[in-house]
N, C-alpha and C positions, 0 to 999 in steps of 0.2 A: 527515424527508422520506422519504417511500416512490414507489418507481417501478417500472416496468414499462422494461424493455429488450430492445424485438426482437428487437436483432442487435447484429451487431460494431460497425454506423457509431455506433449510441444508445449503447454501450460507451464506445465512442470518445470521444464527445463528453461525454459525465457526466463522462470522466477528463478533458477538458479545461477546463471548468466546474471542477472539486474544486481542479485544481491553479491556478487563476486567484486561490480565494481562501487558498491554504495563505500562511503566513508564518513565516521562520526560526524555528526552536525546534516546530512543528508535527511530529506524530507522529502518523501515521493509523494504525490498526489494520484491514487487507483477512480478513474474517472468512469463511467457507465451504469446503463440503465441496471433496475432488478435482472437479477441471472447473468450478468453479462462476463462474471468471472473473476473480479476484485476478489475476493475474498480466497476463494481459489488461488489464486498467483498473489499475493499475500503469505497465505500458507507456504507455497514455495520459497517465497523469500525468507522468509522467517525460518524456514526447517534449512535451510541452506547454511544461513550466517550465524545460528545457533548449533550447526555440526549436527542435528539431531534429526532425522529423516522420520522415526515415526513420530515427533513429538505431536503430541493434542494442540491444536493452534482453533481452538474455535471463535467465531463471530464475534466481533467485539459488539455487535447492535445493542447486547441491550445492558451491557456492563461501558461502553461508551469506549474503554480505553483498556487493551491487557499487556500489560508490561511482560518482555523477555531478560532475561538476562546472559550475557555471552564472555565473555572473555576479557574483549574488546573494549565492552561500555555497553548500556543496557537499547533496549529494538521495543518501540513503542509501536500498538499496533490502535488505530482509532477509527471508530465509523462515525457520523456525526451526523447520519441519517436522523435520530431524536432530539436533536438539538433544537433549542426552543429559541434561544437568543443568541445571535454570534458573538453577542459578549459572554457567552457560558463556556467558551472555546479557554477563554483565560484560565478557567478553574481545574481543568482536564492537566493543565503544566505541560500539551506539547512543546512548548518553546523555551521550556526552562535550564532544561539539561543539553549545554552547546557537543556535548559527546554522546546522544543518545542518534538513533538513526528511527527515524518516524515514518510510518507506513498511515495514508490518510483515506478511508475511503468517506464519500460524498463530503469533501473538502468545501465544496462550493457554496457552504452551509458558511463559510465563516471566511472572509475575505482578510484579514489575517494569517490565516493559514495559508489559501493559493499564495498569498505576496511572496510568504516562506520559503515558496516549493523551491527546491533543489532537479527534480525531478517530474516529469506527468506522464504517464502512462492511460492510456486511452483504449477500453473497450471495448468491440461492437460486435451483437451477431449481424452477422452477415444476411443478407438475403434467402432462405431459402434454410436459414436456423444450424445448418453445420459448421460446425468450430466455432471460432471468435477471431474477430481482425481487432490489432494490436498495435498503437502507433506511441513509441516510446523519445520524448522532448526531452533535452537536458536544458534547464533554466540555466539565465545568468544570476548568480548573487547578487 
């Protein structure tokens, strides 16, 4: 699925769509450049499948990993942008909990992780810098 995304509310609401059909053990991979809006549609998903619309969902950059907890089973959220070694991806425990649902931005930091992915969702400004094009793959296990 490929999309066109105006603005923050169409952001908003693709994250809350994506998170309606995620299920335990699910690992999305948020792929694009600085600004391109991961963290942002992130946030959506997270405030969606946590029920909690204003919750604080800030940058995991430089905490590495922030844990939510839902109902369900807990919503790990990771950026891996400071990642020094992709074997330091082990110490983080995305893979450890088969009921957690894992949100990954700059995956590509640790080849491990993409093998995981469930999910990729893909970023881009477009030409001429309005909105973000948004192209969303479902892996095979």
């Amino acid at each position: 699925m490929e999309q066109m995304l105006p603005d923050d509310a169409a952001t908003a609401q693709l994250g809350a769509e994506l998170a309606n059909t995620l299920q335990p053990g699910d690992l999305v991979i948020l792929e694009g450049d600085l600004g391109a809006g991961k963290t942002a549609l992130a946030r959506a998903i997270i405030r969606t499948l946590t029920g909690d619309p204003a919750l604080d969902v800030p940058s995991p950059t430089f905490a590495l990993v922030q844990p939510y907890e839902m109902a369900r089973g807990p919503v790990l959220h990771a950026d891996l942008y400071r990642l020094g070694d992709p074997r330091e991806v082990d110490e983080l425990g995305l893979l450890d909990n088969a009921a957690a649902i894992v949100l990954v931005e700059w995956a590509e930091r640790s080849p491990e992780i993409v093998a995981a992915a469930t999910h990729v969702v893909s970023l881009s400004i477009p030409p001429g810098g309005a909105g973000r094009l948004v192209t969303v793959r479902r892996q095979q296990r």
